[in-house]
C-alpha positions in Angstrom: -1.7 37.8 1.2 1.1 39.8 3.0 4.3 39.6 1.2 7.4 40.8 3.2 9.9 42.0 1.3 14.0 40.8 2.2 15.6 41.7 -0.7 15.2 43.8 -4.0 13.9 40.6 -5.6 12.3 38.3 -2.7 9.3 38.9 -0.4 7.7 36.2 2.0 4.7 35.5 3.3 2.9 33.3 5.7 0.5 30.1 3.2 -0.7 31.3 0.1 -4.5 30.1 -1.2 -4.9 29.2 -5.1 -6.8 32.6 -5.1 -3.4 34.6 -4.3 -1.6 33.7 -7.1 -3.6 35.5 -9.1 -3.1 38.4 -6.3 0.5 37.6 -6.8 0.5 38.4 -10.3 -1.6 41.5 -9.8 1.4 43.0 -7.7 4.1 42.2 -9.8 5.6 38.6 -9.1 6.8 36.8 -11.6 7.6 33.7 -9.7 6.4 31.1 -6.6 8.6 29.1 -4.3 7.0 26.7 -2.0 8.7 25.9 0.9 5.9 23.4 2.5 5.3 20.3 2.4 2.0 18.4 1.5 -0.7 17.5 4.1 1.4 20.0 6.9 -2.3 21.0 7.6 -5.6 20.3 6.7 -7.0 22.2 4.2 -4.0 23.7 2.5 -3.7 23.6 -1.2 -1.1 21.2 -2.1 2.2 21.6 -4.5 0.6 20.5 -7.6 -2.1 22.3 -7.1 0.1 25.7 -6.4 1.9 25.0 -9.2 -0.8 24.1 -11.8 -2.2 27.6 -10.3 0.6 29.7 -10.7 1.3 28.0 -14.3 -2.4 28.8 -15.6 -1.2 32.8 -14.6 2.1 32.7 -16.3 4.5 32.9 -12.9 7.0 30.6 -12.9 7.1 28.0 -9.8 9.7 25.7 -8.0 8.9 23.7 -4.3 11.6 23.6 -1.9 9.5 22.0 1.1 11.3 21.9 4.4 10.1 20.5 7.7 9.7 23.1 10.6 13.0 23.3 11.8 14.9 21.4 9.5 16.8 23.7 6.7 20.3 22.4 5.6 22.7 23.2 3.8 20.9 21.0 0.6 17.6 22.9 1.3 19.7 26.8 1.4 20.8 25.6 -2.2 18.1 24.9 -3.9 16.6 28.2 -2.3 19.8 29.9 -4.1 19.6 28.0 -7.3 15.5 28.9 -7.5 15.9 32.5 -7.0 18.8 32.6 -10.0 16.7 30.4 -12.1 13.3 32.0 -11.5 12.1 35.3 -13.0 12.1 37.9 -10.2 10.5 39.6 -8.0 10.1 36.2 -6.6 7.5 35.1 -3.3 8.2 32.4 -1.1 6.0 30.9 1.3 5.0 28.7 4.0 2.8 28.8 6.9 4.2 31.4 8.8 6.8 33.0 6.3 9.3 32.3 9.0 11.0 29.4 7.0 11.0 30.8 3.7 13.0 33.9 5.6 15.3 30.6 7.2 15.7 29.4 3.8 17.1 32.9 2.3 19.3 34.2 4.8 21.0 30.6 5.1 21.4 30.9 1.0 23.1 34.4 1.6 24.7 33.4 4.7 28.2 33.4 3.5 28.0 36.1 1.5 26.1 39.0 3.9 27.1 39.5 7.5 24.6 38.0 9.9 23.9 41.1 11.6 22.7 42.7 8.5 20.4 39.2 7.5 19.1 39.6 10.8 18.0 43.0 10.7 16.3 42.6 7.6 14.3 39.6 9.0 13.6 41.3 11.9 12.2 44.5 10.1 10.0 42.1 8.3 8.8 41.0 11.9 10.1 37.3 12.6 12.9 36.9 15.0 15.0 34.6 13.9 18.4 35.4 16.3 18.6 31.8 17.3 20.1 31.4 13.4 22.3 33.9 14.3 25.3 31.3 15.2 24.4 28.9 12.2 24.9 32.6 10.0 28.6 33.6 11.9 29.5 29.9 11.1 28.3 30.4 7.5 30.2 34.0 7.5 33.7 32.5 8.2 33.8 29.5 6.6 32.1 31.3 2.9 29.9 27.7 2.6 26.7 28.3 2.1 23.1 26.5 4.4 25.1 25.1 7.2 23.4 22.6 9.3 19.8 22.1 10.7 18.7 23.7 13.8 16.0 22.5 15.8 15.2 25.3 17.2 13.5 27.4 14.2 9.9 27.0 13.7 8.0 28.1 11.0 
């Protein structure tokens, strides 16, 4: 496990194992968002299982999965909603990290100026300035997720 922190409150990381939300615990989160879907690859523990896990250790849980590529505007509110709900510090995962990183800067999008999201990301180590336009879009118009971009991976 190698959380990346984005904000006071929210680290990411690349796919968690049933055995790291214990670790999770250990280091002081109190909550688990999943943003992958079932059966992405073999061998990775699904949502139910995650969340039974992370229910037997006392962290609170919500699953936001999203498709490779595929965040909207729907997805970036949940993401919002889930980090006010949840008990903080919060981790969110996938397989790379890169789309739990998609799905929070598109939830603060309107509120914190796309160069700033950016460099946060990037000091993390993704590079995600093909969002950048999607995040000036979100800047102006103060509406939060935007629309999908094919071009993210995570």
């Amino acid at each position: 496990m190698n959380p990346k922190e984005l904000a006071p409150n929210l680290s990411v990381s690349s796919q968690l194992s049933l055995a790291d939300i214990g670790e999770a615990k250990a280091r002081g989160f109190l909550s688990v968002i999943v943003n992958r879907p079932d059966a992405e690859q073999p061998g990775q523990p699904t949502i139910a299982e995650m969340r039974e896990a992370a229910r037997a250790v006392g962290l609170g849980f919500a699953a936001i999965p999203v498709l490779p590529g595929k965040a909207t505007a729907d997805d970036a509110s949940k993401f919002s909603s889930a980090l006010e709900t949840l008990n903080g510090p919060v981790i969110a995962y996938c397989r790379t990290g890169v789309r739990a990183a998609t799905l929070w800067a598109l939830s603060v999008g309107a509120s914190i100026e796309p160069g700033e999201i950016l460099q946060r990301i990037t000091a993390v180590g993704y590079d995600l300035n093909a969002l950048r336009p999607r995040l000036e879009e979100l800047f102006r118009s103060d509406q939060p997720g935007g629309e999908p971009d094919a071009g993210q991976r995570g």
